[in-house]
Every structure is written in C-alpha cells, then in structure tokens.
C-alpha positions as CSV (number, residue, x, y, z in Angstrom):
1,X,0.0,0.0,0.0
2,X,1.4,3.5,-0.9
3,X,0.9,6.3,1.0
4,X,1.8,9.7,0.5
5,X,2.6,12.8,3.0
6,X,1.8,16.0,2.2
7,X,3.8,18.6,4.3
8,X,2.2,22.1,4.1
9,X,4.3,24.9,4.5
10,X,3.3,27.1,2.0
11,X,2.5,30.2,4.3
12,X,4.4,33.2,5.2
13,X,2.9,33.4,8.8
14,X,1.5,36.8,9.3
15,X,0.2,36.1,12.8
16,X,3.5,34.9,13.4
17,X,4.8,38.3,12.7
18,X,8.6,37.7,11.4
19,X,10.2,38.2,8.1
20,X,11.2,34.5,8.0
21,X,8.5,32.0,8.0
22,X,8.0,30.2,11.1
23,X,8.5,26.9,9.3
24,X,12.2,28.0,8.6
25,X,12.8,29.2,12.2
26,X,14.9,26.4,13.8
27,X,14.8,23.5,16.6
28,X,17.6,22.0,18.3
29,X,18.2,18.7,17.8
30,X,21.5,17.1,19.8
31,X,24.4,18.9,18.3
32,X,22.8,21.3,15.7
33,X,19.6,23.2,14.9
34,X,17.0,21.8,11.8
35,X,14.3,24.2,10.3
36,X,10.8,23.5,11.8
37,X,9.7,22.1,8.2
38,X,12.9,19.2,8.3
39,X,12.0,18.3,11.7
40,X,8.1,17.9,10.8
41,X,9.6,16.1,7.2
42,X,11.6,13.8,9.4
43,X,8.6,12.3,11.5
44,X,7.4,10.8,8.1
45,X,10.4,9.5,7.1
46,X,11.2,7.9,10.2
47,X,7.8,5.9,9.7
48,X,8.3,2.7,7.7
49,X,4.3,2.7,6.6
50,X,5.1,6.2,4.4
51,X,6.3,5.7,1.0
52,X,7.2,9.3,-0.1
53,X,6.6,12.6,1.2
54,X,6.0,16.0,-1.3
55,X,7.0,19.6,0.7
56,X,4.9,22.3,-0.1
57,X,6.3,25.6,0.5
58,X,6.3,29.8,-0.8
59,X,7.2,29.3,-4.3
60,X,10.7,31.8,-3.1
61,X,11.8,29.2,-1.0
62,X,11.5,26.5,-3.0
63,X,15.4,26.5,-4.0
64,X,16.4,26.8,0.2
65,X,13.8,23.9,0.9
66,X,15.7,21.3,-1.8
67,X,18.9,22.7,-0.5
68,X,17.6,21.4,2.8
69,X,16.5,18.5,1.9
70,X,19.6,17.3,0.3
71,X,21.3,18.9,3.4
72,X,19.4,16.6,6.0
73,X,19.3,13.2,3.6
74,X,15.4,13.5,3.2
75,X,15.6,10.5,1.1
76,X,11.5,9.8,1.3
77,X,11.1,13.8,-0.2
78,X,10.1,12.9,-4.2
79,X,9.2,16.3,-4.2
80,X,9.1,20.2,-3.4
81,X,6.3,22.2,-4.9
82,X,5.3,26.1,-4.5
83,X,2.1,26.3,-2.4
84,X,-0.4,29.0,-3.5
85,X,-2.3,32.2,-1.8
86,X,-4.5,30.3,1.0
87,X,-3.7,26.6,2.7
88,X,-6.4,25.3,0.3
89,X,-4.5,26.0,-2.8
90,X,-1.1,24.9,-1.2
91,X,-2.5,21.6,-0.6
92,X,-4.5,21.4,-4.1
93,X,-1.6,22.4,-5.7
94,X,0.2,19.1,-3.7
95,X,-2.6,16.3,-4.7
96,X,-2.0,17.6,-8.5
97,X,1.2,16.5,-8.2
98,X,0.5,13.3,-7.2
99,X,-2.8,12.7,-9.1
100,X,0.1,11.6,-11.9
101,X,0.4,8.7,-10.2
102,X,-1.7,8.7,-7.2
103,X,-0.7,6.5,-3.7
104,X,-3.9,4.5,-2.6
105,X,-3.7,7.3,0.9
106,X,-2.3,10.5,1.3
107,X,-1.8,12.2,4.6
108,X,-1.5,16.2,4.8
109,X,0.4,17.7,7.4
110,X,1.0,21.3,8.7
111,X,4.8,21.6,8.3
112,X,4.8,23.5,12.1
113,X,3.6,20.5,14.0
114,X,7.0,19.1,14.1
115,X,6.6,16.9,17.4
116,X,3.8,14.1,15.7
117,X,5.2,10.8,16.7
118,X,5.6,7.9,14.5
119,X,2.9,5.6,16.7
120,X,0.4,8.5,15.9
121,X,1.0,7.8,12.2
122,X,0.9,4.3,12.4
123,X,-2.8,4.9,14.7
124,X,-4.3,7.0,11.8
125,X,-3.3,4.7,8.7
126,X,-4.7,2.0,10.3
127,X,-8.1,3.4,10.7
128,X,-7.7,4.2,7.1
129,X,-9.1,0.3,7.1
130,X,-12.5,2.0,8.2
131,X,-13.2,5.5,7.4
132,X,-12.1,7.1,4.1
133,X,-11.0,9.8,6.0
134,X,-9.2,10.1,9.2
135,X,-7.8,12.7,11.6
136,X,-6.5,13.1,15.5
137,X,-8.3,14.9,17.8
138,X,-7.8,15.6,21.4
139,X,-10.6,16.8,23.9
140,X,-9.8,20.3,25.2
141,X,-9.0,19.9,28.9
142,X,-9.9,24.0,29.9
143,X,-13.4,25.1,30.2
144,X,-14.7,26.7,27.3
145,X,-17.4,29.6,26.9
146,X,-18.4,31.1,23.9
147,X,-17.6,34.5,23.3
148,X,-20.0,36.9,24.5
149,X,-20.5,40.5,23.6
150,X,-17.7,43.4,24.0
151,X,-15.6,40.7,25.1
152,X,-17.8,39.2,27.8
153,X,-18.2,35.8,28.3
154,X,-21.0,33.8,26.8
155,X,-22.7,30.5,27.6
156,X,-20.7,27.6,29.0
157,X,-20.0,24.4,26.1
158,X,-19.7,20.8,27.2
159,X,-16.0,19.9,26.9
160,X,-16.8,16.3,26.7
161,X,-19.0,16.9,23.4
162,X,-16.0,18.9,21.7
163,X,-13.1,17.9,19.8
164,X,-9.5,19.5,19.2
165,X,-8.6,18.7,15.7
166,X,-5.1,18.0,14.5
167,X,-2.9,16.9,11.7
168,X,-1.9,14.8,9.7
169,X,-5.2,13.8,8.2
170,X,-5.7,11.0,6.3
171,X,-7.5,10.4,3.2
172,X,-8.2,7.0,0.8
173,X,-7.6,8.5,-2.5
174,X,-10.8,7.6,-3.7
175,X,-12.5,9.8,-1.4
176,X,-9.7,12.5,-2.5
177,X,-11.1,12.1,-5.7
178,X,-14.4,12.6,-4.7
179,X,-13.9,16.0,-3.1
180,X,-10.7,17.5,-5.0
181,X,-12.6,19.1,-8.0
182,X,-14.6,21.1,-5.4
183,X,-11.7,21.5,-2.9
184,X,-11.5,25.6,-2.9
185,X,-15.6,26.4,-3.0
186,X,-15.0,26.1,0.6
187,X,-13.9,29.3,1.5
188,X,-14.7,28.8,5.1
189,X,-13.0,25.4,6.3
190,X,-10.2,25.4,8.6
191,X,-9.1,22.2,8.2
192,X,-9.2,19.5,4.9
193,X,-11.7,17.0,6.6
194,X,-14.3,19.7,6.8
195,X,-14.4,19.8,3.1
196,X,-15.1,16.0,3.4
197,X,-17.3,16.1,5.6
198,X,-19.5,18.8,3.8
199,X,-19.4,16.4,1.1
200,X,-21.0,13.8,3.0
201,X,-18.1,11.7,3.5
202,X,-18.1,10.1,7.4
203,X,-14.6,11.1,9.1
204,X,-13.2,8.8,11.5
205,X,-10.6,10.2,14.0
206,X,-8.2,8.7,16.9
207,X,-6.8,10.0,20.0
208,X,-4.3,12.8,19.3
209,X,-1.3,13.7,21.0
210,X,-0.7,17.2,23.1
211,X,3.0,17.2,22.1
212,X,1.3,17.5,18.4
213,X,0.9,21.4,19.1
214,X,0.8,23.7,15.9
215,X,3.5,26.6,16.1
216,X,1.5,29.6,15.9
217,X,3.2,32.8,17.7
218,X,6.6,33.3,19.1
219,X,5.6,32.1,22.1
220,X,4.8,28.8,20.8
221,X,8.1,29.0,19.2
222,X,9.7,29.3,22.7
223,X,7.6,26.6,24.1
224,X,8.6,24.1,20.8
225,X,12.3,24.9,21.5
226,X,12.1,24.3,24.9
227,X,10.2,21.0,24.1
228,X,13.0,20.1,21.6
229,X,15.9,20.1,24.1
230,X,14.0,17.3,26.0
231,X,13.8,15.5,23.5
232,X,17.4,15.6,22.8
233,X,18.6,14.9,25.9
C-alpha cells in the first residue's frame, strides 16, 4: 500500500509576525539546529508505513527547501512544490502533483507541527481500514465559553461533546477524488476533513497527542524549542 505525505508549508505566517516564515525558524536537535519544516519532514520518514513525502512551501523558497532536503538526507522527499495564496491551494496544488500517479492514501500535514510521533502515524493509517478519511483529535482539557459581547463571556459548552482537531489527516484516494474538483468552494473550512465532511463523507478520528501542538506565535516557538531540548537529551 502507498501512501503519500503531504507537508504544508506554504505560508508566510502573518500572525507569526517575522520576516522568516516560522517553518524556517529552527529547533535544536543534539548537536545542531534543523528548520521546523525538516524536523516535521523527518517524522514521516522515520515511519516505515510512508512511501514518499511532497514539501509544499512559498514558491521563493522552493530553491532553500531542496537545498535542505539534500542537506538533511530527506531521502522519502520525491518532491518540493510552490504552495499557493490560502492553505487550500497549497494543498491542491500538492494532490495535483500526485494525481500523476496517485498513492492508494495521502496524509497532509502542517509543516509547524514538528513533534507528531511515528505511533500516531501508524494509529491513523490503520483506521484508514474503516473511514475514508481520518484525523487526531484531542478533547480540550480547559473550560470553554463562547464568546459573548464586548468581550464578555458567553454560555458555558460541554467539553466532553467537543473535539480539538489536528494533523496529519488521512485520506483514501478515492475519497480524494471525490472531493478534489470542489476543494476551494469552501472558503470557510479550517481544516481538509471539513471539506469532506460537507461532502458527506463520514470522518473517522483517533486520539491525538498534546505534544502534536501547531507553532502559531513566538511564544509557541519558545515553548517548541524548549520542548525540543528534551527531547534531545
């Protein structure tokens, strides 16, 4: 069975408010540093149930991101690929490319969740063997309000009814194929299983992990880093 990972990187991170992408900011790892986008790259091809993984990054950075690959013996990376304006595109853009010769799953990835564990993998391409489509989710362990007016609070949620969505999510190619010519009339999705799921398509999902944390501000950053040195120990 082939399947293919699709690392999304293909944002310039305004929230994250830096001239370098956040995906390019580095992690230490024992001895040296590796940009967030190797370190997320390397969780793939650590996992023996991955056949190939496609990077998809700002179309300027394209050049740097092979250098890198080549750099850190990314020997599972077929491919590097320009994203486009809005995640959607940047992972439309990545299924193209594989549509050529398509894997029977594909798994897409945000390049700044570097910390996903190989065992996490391994969870969501087996449940591949029931849903179509697949994703980790964790259950949010604060309480949660909605928001209420002039920043107020609002009425209190059920935790236990709610879900924390993560990457990678996995996908049977059929149901890719199902969904892919419609993938951008959804201007509003977050996430690539809400597209399936507006398409009727029934998404499984499996217990995430809280190490899986998406990089998102600086401070994140500073937490991933700090994170990273344990791990290297």
């Amino acid at each position: 069975m082939r399947i293919s990972a699709i690392i999304t990187g293909g944002g310039t991170g305004r929230r994250f408010d830096d001239d370098l992408p956040k995906q390019f900011h580095t992690l230490p790892r024992r001895k040296t540093n590796e940009p967030i986008i190797v370190w997320a790259a390397r969780q793939f091809e650590r996992c023996s149930l991955v056949t190939d993984v496609v990077l998809c990054v700002p179309y300027e950075y394209t050049s740097h991101v092979k250098r890198l690959v080549k750099r850190h013996k990314l020997k599972k990376v077929t491919s590097v690929i320009p994203g486009g304006q809005t995640r959607r595109d940047s992972v439309r853009n990545a299924l193209w490319s594989l549509s050529q010769n398509p894997p029977d799953a594909v798994l897409i990835h945000d390049a700044v969740r570097p910390f996903v564990d190989e065992n996490l993998i391994i969870r969501i391409i087996e449940r591949l063997r029931r849903f179509s489509v697949v994703v980790p989710a964790v259950e949010p362990r604060d309480t949660v309000r909605r928001k209420g007016e002039r920043i107020s609070l609002g009425r209190l949620e059920d935790r236990h009814h709610l879900l924390l969505v993560q990457t990678p999510q996995a996908f049977r190619w059929k149901a890719i194929t199902q969904i892919l010519p419609k993938w951008n009339l959804n201007k509003t999705a977050t996430d690539d299983a809400s597209i399936a799921i507006e398409h009727g398509i029934k998404v499984g999902y499996v217990e995430g992990s809280t190490h899986n944390f998406k990089i998102t501000t600086k401070e994140d950053l500073s937490l991933a880093r700090s994170f990273a040195k344990t791990l290297a120990k």
